[in-house]
Every structure is written in C-alpha cells, then in structure tokens.
C-alpha positions as a printed NumPy array, in Angstrom:
array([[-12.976,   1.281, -70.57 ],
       [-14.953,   0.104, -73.18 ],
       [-17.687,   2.739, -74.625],
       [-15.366,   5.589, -72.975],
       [-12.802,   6.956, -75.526],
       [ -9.398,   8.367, -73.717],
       [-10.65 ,   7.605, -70.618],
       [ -7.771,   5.431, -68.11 ],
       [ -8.099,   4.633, -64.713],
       [ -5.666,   5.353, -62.127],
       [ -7.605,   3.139, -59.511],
       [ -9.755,   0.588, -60.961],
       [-11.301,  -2.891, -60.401],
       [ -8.694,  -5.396, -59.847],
       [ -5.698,  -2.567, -59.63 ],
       [ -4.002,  -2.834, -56.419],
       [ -1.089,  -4.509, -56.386],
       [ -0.273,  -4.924, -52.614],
       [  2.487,  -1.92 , -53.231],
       [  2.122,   1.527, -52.026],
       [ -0.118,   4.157, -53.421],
       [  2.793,   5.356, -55.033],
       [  3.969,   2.808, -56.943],
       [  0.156,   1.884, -58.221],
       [  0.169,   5.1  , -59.445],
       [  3.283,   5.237, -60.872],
       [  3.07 ,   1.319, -62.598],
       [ -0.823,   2.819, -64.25 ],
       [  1.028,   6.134, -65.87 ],
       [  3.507,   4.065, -67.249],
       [  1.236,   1.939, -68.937],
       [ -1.06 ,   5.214, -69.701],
       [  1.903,   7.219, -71.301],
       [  2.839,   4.177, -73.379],
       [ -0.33 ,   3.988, -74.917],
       [ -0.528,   7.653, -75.67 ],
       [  2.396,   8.241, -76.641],
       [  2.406,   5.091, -79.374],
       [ -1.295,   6.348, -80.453],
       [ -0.106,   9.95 , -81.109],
       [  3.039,   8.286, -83.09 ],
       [  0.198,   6.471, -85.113],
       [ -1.69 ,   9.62 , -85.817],
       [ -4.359,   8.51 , -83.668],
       [ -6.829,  11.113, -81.598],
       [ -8.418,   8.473, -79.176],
       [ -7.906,   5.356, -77.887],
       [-10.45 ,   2.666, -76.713],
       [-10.445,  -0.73 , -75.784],
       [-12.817,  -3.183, -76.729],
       [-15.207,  -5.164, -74.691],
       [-13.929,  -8.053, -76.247],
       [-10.03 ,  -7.322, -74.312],
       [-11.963,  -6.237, -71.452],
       [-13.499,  -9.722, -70.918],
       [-10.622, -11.053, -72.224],
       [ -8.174,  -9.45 , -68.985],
       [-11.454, -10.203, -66.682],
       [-11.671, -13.89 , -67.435],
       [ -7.932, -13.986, -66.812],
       [ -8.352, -12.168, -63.363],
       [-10.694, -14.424, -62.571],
       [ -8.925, -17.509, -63.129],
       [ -5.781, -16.086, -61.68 ],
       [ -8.306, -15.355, -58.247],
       [ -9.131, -19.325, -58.46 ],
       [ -8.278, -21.083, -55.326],
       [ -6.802, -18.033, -53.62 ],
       [ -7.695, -17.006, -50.013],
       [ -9.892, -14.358, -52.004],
       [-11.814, -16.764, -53.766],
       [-12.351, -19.445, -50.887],
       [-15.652, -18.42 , -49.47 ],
       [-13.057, -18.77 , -45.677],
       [-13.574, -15.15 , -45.685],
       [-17.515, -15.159, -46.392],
       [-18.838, -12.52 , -43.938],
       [-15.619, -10.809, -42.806],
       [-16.439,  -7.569, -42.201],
       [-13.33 ,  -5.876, -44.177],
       [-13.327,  -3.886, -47.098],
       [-11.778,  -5.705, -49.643],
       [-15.054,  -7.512, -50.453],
       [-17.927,  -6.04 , -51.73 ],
       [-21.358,  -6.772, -51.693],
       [-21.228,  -9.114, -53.671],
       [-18.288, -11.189, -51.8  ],
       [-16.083, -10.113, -54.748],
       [-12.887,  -8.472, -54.378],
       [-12.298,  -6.352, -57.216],
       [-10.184,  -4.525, -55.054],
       [ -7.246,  -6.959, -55.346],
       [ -4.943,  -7.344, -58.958],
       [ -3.793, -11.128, -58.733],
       [ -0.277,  -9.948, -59.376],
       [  2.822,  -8.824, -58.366],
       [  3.635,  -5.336, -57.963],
       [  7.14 ,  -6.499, -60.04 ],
       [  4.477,  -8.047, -62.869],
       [  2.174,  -4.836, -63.331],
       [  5.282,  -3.219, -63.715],
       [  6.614,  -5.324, -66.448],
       [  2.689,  -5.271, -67.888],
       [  2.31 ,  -1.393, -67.902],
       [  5.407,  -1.55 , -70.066],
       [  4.74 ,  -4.112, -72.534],
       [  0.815,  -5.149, -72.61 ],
       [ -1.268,  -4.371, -75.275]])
C-alpha cells in the first residue's frame, strides 16, 4: 500500500478470487515472496508501491467490474455482504482464481 513500506495484504480490496481461503492465501504469498525475495537480491530493505500503480491496478479493476452483475445497480439494495455501503464491492477480484495465480507470479 502506498505510504506503508513492507506492508502486503493477505486479504484486501478487490482480493477474492471466488477460490477457497486457501488458495487466496496461497496465490497472495506467492506474489509476496516474489517480491521479497527479488528486493533482497537487489539489496533492497523495503519495498513500496506507488500511488501512481495503485490507481493504475484500481482503474483496471474498475473497468474489468464494467457491465458485470456487480456493477449493474440489479443488485442495488440486496442485503448481502459483498456490497458495502457504498454499493461497491471491493470484496470481489474481477479474475480468475487460474489468472491471480499466473499474476502473483509474474506482475510487477
């Protein structure tokens, strides 16, 4: 998160996959190892993203949530929750569990 050196989230807005608990947990310590493991090769002591990838990943979330069920206001009111107060679902990854995988291995 931006502003919060070494600092990875296990569970975080727009993380689950659909999957088990398991495997979203498994899928975001690959992806956390990786990008220890290639700082410490670097001779790096921290790690933080900026707010420009951030808003970068958001925007793409976003427009990946465009036109789904999630998105469609046919759920406005539903008392379930996914949705938060806001009638967002940050709850939700618009993936696969099959493309975090390949993600937690290969994004940057």
């Amino acid at each position: 998160m931006p502003g919060l050196p070494n600092h990875f989230m296990i569970f975080g807005p727009y993380g689950w996959t659909g999957a088990s608990w398991h495997v979203l947990v498994q899928t975001a310590s690959t992806h956390i190892s990786r990008v220890a493991r290639g700082d410490y090769r670097q001779g790096a002591t921290c790690v933080e993203v900026s707010e420009e990838a951030t808003d970068r990943y958001h925007s793409g979330v976003l427009e990946r949530m465009t036109g789904s069920l999630w998105f469609s206001n046919r759920c406005d009111g539903a008392n379930s929750y996914y949705f938060d107060h806001h009638g967002d679902v940050p709850y939700v990854r618009p993936s696969s569990g099959r493309e975090a995988r390949k993600a937690a291995r290969s994004f940057r």
